[in-house]
N, C-alpha and C positions, 0 to 999 in steps of 0.2 A: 615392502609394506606387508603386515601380518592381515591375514583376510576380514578378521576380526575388524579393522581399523578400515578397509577397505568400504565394508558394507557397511561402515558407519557414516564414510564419507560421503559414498554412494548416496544415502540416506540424507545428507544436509546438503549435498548437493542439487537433489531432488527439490528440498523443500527450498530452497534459494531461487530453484528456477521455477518454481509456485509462487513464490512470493513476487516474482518479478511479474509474471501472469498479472496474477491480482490486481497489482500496482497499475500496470499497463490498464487493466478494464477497468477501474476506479477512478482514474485520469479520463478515458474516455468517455464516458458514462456521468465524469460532471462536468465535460467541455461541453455534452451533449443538454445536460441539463442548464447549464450554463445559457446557453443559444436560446434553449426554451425560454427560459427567466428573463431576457432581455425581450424577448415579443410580450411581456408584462407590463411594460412599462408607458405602455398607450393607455390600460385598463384605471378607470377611476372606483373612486369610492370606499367607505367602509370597508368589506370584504376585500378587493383588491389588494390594500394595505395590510389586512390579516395575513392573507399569504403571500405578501411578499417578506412581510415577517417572517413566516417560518417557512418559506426558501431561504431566507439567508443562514435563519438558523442550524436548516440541515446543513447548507455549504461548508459554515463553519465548523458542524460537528466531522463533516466528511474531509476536511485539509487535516482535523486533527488526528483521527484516524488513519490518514496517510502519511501524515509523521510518522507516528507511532510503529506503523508497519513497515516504512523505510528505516527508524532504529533498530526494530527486531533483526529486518533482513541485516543489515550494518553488522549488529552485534553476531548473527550467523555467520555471517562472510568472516569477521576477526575468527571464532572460533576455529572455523574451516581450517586457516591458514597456520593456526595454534596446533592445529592436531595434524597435519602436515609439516612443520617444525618437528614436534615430538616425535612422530614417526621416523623423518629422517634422520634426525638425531641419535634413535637406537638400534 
C-alpha cells in the first residue's frame, strides 16, 4: 500500500472507531434515560404529562439520530473496504 493510502485509512479508521464510541455512549446514556423516564410514570397531572411529552419526543429525536450515525458509520465501513480493494488492486 502507498503511504499516501495508508494515512488515509489510518484516518477512517480512526473515525469508525469514534463512531462506534459515540454509538456505544448514545445507547447508554438513553437506556439510562430510559430507566429515569419510567420512574415518571407514578407523577400525575398537567405538567407531568408536558414532560413526558417531550421525553418522548427527545427519545424519538435521539433513535433517529442513531440511525443516522449508524448509516454514516455503515457507508464508512463500505468506503474503508472500497479503498482497500483499490489499493490491492494496483
Amino acid at each position: 500500500m502507498s503511504q499516501e493510502i495508508l494515512l488515509e485509512l489510518d484516518d477512517l479508521l480512526q473515525a469508525e472507531r469514534e463512531l462506534t464510541g459515540l454509538l456505544a455512549a448514545l445507547r447508554s446514556d438513553e437506556q439510562e434515560a430510559r430507566v429515569m423516564y419510567a420512574r415518571l410514570q407514578d407523577w400525575k397531572g398537567q405538567s407531568a404529562n408536558v414532560l413526558r411529552d417531550q421525553i418522548e419526543v427527545f427519545f424519538m429525536e435521539m433513535s433517529r439520530r442513531i440511525r443516522e450515525i449508524e448509516e454514516q458509520k455503515s457507508a464508512l465501513v463500505q468506503y474503508v473496504q472500497y479503498m482497500k480493494q483499490v489499493d490491492g488492486a494496483s
